[in-house]
C-alpha positions as CSV (number, residue, x, y, z in Angstrom):
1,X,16.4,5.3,-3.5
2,X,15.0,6.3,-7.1
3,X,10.8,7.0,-7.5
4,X,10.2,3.4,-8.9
5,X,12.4,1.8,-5.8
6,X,10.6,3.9,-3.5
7,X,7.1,2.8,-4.8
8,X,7.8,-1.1,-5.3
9,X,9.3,-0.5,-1.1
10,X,5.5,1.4,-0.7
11,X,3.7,-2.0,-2.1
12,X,5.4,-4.2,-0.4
13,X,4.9,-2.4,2.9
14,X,1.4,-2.4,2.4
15,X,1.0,-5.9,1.2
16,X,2.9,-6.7,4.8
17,X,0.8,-4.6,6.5
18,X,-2.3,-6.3,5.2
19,X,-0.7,-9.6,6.3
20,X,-0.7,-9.0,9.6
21,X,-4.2,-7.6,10.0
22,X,-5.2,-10.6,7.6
23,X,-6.7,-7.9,5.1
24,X,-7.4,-9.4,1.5
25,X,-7.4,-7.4,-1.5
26,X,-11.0,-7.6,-1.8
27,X,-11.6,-6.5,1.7
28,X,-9.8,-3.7,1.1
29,X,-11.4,-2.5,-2.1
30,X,-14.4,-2.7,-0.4
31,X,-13.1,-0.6,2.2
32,X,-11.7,2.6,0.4
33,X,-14.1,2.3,-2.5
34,X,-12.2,1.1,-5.3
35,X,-12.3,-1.5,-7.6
36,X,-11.0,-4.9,-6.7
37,X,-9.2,-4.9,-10.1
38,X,-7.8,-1.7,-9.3
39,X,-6.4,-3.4,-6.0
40,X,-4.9,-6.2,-7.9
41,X,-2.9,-3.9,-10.4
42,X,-1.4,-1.7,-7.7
43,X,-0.3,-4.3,-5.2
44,X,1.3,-6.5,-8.6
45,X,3.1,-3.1,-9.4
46,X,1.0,-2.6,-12.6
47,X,-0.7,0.9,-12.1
48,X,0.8,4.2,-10.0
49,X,0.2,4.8,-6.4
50,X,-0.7,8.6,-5.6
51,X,-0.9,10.0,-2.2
52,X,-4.2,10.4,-1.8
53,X,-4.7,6.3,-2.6
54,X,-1.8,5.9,0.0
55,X,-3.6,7.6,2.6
56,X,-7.0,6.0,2.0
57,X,-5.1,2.8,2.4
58,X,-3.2,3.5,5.6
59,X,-6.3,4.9,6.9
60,X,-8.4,1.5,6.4
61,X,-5.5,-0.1,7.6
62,X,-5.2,1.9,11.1
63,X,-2.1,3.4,10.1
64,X,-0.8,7.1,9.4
65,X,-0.1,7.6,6.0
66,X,3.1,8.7,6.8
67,X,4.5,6.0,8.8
68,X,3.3,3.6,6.0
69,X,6.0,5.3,3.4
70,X,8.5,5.1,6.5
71,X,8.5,2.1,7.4
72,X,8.5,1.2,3.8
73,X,12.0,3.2,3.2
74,X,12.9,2.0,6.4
75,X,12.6,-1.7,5.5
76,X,13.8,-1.1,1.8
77,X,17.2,-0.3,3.2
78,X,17.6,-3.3,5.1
C-alpha cells in the first residue's frame, strides 16, 4: 500500500470510528484543540495527517493510536 493509500485507509478509519461513537467534526475539534476547519480539511483528504494529530485523535476517540492505523490497513485490504 503506497503513503497516499495508507493515509486516505487512516481517514476513512477515523471517520468510521467517529460514526460509531456518534463524534462530529466539531466535537472533535473541540476535543484535541484544533480548528474545526482544520478537522474538515483532513477528514476530506485536503491537508496531511502526522502522528502526533493521529494520536491526539485516537486518544479522544478511546482508541490506541496504533490500532487506529491497523485496523485502517486492515480494512484497506479488504
Amino acid at each position: 500500500m503506497s503513503r497516499s493509500q495508507t493515509a486516505l485507509a487512516v481517514i476513512s478509519e477515523i471517520k468510521a470510528q467517529m460514526a460509531r461513537r456518534d463524534v462530529t467534526a466539531t466535537r472533535l475539534a473541540a476535543g484535541i484543540g484544533i480548528s474545526r476547519g482544520t478537522v474538515g480539511r483532513f477528514l476530506r483528504g485536503e491537508s496531511c495527517l502526522d502522528l502526533d494529530l493521529v494520536e491526539d485523535i485516537a486518544d479522544f476517540l478511546g482508541m490506541d493510536a496504533f490500532a487506529l492505523i491497523d485496523a485502517a490497513g486492515a480494512n484497506a485490504v479488504r
